[in-house]
C-alpha positions in Angstrom: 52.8 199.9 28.8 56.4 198.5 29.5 57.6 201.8 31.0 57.8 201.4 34.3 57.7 205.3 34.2 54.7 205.7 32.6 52.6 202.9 35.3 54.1 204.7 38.5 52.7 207.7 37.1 49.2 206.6 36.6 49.0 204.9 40.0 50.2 207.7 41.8 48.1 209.5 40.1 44.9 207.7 40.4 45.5 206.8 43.6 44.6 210.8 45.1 41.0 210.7 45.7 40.3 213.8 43.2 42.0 212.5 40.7 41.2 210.6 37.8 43.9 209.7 35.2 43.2 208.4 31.7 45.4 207.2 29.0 45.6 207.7 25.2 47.4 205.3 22.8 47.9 206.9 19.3 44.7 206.3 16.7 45.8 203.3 14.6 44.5 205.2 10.8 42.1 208.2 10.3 38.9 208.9 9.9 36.8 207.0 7.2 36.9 210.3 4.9 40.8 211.4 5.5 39.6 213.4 8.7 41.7 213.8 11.6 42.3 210.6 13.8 39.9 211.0 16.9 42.0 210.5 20.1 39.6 208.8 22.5 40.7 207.6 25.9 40.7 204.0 27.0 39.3 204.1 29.8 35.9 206.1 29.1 36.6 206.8 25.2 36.4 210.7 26.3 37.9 212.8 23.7 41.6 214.1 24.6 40.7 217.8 24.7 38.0 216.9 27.4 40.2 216.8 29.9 42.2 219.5 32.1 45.6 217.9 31.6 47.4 216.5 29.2 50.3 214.4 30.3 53.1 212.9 27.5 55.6 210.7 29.4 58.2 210.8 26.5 61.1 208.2 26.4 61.9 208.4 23.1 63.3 211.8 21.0 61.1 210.2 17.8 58.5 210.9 20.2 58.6 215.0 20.2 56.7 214.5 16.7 53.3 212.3 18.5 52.9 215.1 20.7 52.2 217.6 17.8 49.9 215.1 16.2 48.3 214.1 19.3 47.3 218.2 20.2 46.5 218.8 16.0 44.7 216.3 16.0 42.4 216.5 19.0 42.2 220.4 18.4 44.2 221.6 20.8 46.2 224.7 20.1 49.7 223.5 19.5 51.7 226.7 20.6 51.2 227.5 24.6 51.6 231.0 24.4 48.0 230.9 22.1 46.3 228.2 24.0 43.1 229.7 25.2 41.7 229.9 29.0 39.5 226.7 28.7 41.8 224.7 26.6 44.0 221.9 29.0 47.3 222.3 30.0 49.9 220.3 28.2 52.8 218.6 30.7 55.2 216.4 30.0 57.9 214.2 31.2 60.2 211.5 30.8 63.7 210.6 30.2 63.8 212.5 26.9 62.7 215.6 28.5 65.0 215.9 31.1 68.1 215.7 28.4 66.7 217.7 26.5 63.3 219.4 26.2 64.2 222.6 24.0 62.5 220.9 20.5 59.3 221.0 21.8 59.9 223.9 24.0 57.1 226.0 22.4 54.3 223.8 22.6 54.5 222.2 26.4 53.0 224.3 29.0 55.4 222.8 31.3 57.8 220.4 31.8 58.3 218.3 35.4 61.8 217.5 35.0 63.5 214.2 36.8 62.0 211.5 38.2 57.9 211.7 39.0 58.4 210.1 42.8 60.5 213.2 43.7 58.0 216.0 42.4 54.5 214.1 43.1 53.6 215.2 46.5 54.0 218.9 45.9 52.7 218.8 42.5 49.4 216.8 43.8 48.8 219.7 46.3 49.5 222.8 43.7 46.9 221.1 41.1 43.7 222.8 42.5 45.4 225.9 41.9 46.7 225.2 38.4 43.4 224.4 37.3 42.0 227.4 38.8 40.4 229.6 36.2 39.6 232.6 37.8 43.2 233.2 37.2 45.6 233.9 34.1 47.2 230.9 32.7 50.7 232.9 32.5 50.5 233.2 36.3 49.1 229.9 37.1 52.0 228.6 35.3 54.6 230.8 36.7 53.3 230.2 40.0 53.8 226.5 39.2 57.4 227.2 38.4 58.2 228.7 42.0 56.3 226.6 43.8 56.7 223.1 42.2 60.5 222.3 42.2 61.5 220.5 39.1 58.9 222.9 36.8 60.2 224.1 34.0 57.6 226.6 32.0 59.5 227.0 28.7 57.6 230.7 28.1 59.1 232.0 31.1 62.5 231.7 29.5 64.4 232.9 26.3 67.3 231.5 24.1 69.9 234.2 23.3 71.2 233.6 20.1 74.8 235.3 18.5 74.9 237.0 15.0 75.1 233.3 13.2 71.6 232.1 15.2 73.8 229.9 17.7 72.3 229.0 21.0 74.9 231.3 23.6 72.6 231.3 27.0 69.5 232.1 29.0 67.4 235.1 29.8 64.4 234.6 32.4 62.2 236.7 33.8 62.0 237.3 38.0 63.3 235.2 40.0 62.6 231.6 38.2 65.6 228.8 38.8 68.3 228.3 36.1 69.0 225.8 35.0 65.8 224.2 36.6 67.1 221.0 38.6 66.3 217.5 38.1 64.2 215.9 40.8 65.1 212.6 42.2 63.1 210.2 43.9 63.5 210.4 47.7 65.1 207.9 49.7 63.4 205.5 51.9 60.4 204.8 49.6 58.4 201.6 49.6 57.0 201.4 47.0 59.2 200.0 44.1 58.4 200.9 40.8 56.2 197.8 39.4 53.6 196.9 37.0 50.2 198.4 37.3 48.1 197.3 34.4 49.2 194.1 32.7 48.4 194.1 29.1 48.6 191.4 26.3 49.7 194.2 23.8 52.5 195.5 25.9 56.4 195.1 25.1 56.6 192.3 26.9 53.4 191.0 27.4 51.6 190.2 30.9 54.8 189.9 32.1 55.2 192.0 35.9 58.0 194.1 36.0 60.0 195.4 38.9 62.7 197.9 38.8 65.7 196.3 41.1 67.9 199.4 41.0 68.1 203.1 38.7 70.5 203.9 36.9 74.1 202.5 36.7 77.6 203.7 37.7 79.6 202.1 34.9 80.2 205.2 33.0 79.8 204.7 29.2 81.0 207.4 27.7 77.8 206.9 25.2 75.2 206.7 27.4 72.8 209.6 28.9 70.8 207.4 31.1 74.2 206.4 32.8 74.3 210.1 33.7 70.7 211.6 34.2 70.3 208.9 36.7 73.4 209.5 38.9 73.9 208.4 41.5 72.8 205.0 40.5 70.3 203.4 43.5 69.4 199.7 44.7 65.9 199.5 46.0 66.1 197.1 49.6 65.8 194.6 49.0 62.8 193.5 51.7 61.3 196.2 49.7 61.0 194.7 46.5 60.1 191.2 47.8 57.0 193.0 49.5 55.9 194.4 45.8 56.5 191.3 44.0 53.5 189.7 46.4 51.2 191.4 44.5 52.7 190.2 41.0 49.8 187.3 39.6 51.0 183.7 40.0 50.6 182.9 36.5 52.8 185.9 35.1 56.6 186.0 34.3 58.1 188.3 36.3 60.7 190.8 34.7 63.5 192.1 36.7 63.9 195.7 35.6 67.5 197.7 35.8 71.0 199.0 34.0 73.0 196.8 36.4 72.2 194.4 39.2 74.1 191.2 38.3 76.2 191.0 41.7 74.1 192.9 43.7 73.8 191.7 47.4 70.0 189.3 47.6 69.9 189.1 43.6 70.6 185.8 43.3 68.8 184.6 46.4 65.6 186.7 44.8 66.2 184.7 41.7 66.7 181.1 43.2 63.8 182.2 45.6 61.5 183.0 42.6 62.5 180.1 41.0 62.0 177.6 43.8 58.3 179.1 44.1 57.7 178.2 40.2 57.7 181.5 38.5 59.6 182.3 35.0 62.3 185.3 34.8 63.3 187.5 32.8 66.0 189.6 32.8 66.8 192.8 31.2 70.7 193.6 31.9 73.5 190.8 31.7 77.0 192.1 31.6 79.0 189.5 29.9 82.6 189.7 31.6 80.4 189.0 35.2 78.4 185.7 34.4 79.4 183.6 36.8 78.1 179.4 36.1 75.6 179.8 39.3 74.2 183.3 37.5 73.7 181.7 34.2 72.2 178.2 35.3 69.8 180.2 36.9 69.1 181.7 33.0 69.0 178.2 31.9 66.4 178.0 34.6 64.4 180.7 33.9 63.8 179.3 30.6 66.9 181.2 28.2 67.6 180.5 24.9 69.3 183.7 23.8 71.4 185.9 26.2 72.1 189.6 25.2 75.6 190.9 25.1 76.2 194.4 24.5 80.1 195.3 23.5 79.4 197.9 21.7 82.3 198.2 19.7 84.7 195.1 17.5 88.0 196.4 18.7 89.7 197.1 22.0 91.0 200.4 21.4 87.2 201.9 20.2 86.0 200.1 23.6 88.2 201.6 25.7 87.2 205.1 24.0 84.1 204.6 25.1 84.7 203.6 29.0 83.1 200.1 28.2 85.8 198.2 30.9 85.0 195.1 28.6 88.0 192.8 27.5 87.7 190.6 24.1 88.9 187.3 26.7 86.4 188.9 29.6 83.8 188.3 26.8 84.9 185.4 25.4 84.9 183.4 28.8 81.3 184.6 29.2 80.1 183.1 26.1 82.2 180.2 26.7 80.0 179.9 29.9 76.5 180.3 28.5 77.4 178.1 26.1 78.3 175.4 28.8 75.3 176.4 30.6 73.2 175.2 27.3 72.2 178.6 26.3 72.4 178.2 22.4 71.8 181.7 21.3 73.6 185.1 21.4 72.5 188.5 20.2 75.2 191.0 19.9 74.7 194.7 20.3 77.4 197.1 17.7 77.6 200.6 17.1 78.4 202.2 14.0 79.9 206.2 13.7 81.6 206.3 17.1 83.9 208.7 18.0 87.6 207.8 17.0 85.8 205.0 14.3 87.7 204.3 11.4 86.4 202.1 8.5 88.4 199.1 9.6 86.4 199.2 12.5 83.1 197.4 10.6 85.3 194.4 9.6 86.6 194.5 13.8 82.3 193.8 14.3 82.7 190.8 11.9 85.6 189.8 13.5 84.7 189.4 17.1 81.0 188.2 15.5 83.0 185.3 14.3 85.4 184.5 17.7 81.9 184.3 19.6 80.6 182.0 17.2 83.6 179.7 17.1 82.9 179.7 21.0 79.5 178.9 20.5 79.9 176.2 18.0 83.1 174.8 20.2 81.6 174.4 23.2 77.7 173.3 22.0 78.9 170.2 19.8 79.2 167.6 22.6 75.6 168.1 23.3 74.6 168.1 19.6 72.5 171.7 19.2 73.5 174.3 16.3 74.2 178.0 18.2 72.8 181.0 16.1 74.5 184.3 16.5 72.7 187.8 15.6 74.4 190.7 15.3 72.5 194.2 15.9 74.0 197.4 15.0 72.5 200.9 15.8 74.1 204.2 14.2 75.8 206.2 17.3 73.8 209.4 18.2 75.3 211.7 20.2 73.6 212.8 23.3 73.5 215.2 25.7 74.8 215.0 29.2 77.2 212.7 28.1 81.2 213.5 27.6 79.9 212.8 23.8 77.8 215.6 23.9 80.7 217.2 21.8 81.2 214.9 19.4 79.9 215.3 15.5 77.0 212.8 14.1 79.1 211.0 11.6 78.3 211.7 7.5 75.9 209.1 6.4 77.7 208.9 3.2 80.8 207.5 5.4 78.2 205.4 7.4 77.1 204.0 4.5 80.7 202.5 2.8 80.8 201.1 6.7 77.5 199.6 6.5 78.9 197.7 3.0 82.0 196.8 4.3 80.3 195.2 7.2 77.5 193.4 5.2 80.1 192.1 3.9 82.3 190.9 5.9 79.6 189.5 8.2 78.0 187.7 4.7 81.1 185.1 5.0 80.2 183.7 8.7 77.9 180.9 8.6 75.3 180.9 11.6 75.6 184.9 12.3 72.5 187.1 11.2 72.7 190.6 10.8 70.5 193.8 11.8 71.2 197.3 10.9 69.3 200.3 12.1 68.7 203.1 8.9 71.3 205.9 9.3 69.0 208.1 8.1 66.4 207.3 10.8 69.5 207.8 13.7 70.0 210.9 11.8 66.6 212.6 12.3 67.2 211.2 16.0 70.4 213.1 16.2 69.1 215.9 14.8 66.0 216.1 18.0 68.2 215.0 20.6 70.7 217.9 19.7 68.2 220.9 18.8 66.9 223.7 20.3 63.7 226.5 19.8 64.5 226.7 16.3 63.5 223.4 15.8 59.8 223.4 16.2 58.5 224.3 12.8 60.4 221.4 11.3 58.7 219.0 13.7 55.0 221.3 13.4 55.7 221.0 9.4 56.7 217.3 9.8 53.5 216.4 11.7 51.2 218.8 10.4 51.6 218.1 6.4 53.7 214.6 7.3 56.7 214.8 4.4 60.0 214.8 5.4 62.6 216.4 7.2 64.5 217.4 4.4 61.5 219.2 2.9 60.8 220.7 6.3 64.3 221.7 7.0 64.5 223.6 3.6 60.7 224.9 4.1 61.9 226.6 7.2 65.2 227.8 5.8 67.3 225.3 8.2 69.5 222.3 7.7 70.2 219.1 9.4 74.1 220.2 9.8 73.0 223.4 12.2 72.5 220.6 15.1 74.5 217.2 14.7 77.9 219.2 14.2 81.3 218.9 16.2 80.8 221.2 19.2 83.4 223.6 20.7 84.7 222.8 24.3 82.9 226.4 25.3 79.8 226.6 23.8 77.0 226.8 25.6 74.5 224.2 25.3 70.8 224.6 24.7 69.6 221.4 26.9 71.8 223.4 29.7 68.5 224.8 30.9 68.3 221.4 32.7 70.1 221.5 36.2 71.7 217.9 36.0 74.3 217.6 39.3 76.7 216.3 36.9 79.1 219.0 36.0 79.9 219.9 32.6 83.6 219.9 33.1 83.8 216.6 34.5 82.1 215.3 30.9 84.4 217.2 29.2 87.5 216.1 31.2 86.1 212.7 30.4 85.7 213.6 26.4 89.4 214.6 26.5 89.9 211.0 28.3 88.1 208.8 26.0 91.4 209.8 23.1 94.0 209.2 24.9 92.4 206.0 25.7 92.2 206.2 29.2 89.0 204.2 31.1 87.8 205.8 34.3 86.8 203.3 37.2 83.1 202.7 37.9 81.1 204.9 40.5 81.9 204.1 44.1 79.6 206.7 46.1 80.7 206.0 49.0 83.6 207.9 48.7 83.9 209.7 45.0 82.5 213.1 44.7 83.9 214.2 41.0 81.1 213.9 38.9 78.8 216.0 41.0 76.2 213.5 41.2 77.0 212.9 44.7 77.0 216.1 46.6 78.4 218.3 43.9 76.6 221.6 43.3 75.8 224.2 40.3 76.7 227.7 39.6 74.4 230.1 37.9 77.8 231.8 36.2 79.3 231.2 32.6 77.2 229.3 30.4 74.4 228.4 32.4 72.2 231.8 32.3 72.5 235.0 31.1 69.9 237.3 33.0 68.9 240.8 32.3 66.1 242.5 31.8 66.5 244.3 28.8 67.6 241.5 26.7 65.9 241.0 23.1 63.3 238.1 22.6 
């Protein structure tokens, strides 16, 4: 109930008068006997397969399995090509889908790729004729797919595969789009993205949320939602001052968004808020930008621990990635939290980056340590201890970023890292230490990268619920098939998706990221190289294959 995704789509929704949207949260145990858990709705308790549509909005990768479970277990067929007249159509969207949908391919009716503002009006009007049933559901859906822009109906479309099984392009039938583009909400909206239902067992409970601007122009090298959500968009400001009328007065108020620090009206919002009594919180600081007016208005809002994300211990790895953060940039922001009164620091690492090398654990420790010297420095005239916490996640490379050629690193080689960095990090007083399970990142790396031949490993997973590795070898497949180095010209099975960012500006910036060059941030006033920004897509080369005689 955090996802600001999620609540726009049930208001929008719910807000047509022949509409009536529901929502399912996954059973907490099964049936007294073993039996199935029974998916009831919240709302009216009605049981899933009761209604017309089901909806995932999927964030996450891990959550490609909960769909399976969700249809098993409400007895729903699982594979759309055997779903039966009467059973509901299963859609879904979400980040995760629109970088790559291809896992679940075979069991979602359709997909509305992008974001949910720019598809709803049409979709709305087209839903009395999906849910006709005087009709076939193949045509139904592949009406859908020419008449709703953003559709993608995963049966009207078939991976080619070489002699080896390799994913080498697209075959569709008639005239259906390919890729299938992204939709983006239009402009001049006025409705900001906001809080619907607040709920006490949400992320961040009862707290309002309001998304201040999507997605970001810094360019992480890392990061896909830096580059599915190009070009990155403020909301006006007037705009979101209107929404947050509606927020209650005794809620926090969360200010939603990859960058905003700097913004024009940010800090007058804040000091605004602040001046009427109501608590912040934020969700994006970048370090190097705190400037002593930004962070007393943290110390204001109540902040004990800021987050600062530099990714990477050294200054070569950083600049690999595009991060544009200096060690001293860093250190100065510390230094002024710390002189602010803000005690507290959590620090965000990765671990298996390109270009890593094992030195680069004891670099983590290292910087760790300068920040807590800063810390310690800085907070003894006014007589508080400072507590660092280090948190590092295992890289995964994604798609529809320049990484989206780079190799998920051994987890052997992870592992010596992981010890070498326990270590060094076990000889810094005041500094805590989190690491994510490389095996978990690994079955993350393993969705995020896969394709059609994917789906009985995650059927097998959630139907009899053992492991990947026993589904992998059940199904004659292995792990190594999908988080592999990829070649500069193969063709990509998540390239079904019509992102305006062209592949060879990700791979020019793959080729930049070793010879350790940074590339500036977005200006789209007057930079066009991405794509994002006017660019355009050709259906040649890797994107589509068509014929009609191709095999299935």
């Amino acid at each position: 109930m955090a996802n600001l995704g999620l609540q726009t789509l049930y208001s929008l929704l719910n807000a047509s008068e022949n509409i009536l949207a529901e929502r399912f949260f996954s059973p907490a145990e099964k049936g007294q006997f073993g039996e199935a858990a029974r998916w009831l709705s919240e709302e009216s308790h009605r049981p899933l397969r009761d209604f017309d549509l089901v909806l995932f909005s999927l964030s996450f990768e891990s959550s490609y399995i909960g769909v399976l479970k969700a249809l098993v277990d409400a007895g729903i067929t699982s594979r759309s090509i055997e779903r039966r007249r009467a059973e509901p159509f299963v859609l879904a969207g979400g980040v995760a889908t629109f970088i790559n949908p291809e896992p679940i391919a075979p069991f979602v009716d359709a997909f509305l790729l992008g974001e949910f503002e720019g598809v709803a009006p049409v979709f709305l009007d087209f839903l009395p004729r999906l849910l006709d049933r005087s009709a076939k559901r193949r045509d139904r859906l592949a009406a859908m797919a020419r008449s709703v822009p953003g559709t993608y109906v995963p049966s009207l479309y078939h991976s080619i595969l070489d002699s080896s099984g390799c994913h080498i392009g697209w075959d569709r039938e008639d005239d259906f789009p390919a890729p299938v583009p992204v939709m983006k909400a239009p402009e001049g909206l006025t409705d900001v993205p906001h809080t619907a239902i607040l709920s006490p067992h949400a992320a961040f409970p009862e707290m309002f949320c309001v998304e201040l601007v999507r997605g970001c122009g810094r360019g992480c090298r890392f990061c896909a939602a830096g580059f599915v959500y190009r070009p990155p968009r403020m909301w006006p400001m007037d705009v979101i001052r209107e929404t947050l009328k509606d927020a209650p007065d005794s809620c926090p108020i969360g200010l939603v968004g990859l960058e905003y620090m700097g913004r024009p009206g940010v800090k007058e919002l804040c000091e605004s808020l602040l001046g009427d009594g109501r608590r912040l919180a934020f969700s994006s600081l970048r370090v190097d930008e705190l400037t002593p007016a930004f962070t007393r208005l943290l110390v204001r809002s109540g902040t004990k621990t800021a987050t600062v994300a530099p990714e990477a211990g050294s200054e070569v790895l950083r600049r690999t990635l595009n991060k544009h953060l200096r060690e001293e940039g860093i250190l100065r922001g510390v230094e002024t939290l710390a002189q602010a009164g803000i005690p507290n620091v959590k620090l965000y690492f990765m671990l298996g980056l390109p270009g890593e090398g094992d030195g680069d654990a004891e670099e983590i420790a290292r910087l760790a340590g300068r920040i807590q010297e800063t810390l310690v420095f800085r907070g003894k005239g006014r007589g508080r201890a400072s507590r660092v916490s280090v948190s590092v996640s295992i890289f995964v490379p994604k798609p529809w970023t320049p990484f989206q050629w780079a190799p998920f690193v051994d987890v052997k080689v992870l592992a010596g890292r992981i010890v070498r960095l326990k270590r060094a990090i076990g000889r810094l007083p005041g500094v805590t230490l989190s690491i994510e399970s490389p095996r978990a990142a690994l079955r993350q790396a393993v969705i995020a990268r896969g394709d059609r031949r994917l789906a009985p490993v995650l059927e097998t997973v959630a139907v009899k619920e053992i492991s990947f590795h026993r589904a992998f070898m059940e199904n004659g497949l292995s792990s190594e098939m999908f988080i592999r180095k990829r070649d500069p010209l193969e063709a990509f099975p998540w390239e079904i998706v019509g992102h305006p960012v062209r592949r060879e500006y990700l791979l020019a910036e793959w080729n930049r990221a070793f010879s350790g060059e940074e590339t500036p941030f977005c200006n789209t006033t007057v930079c066009k190289r991405c794509g994002a920004c006017g660019g355009h897509r050709t259906e040649t080369g890797l994107w589509t294959k068509r014929s009609k005689n191709s095999p299935r």
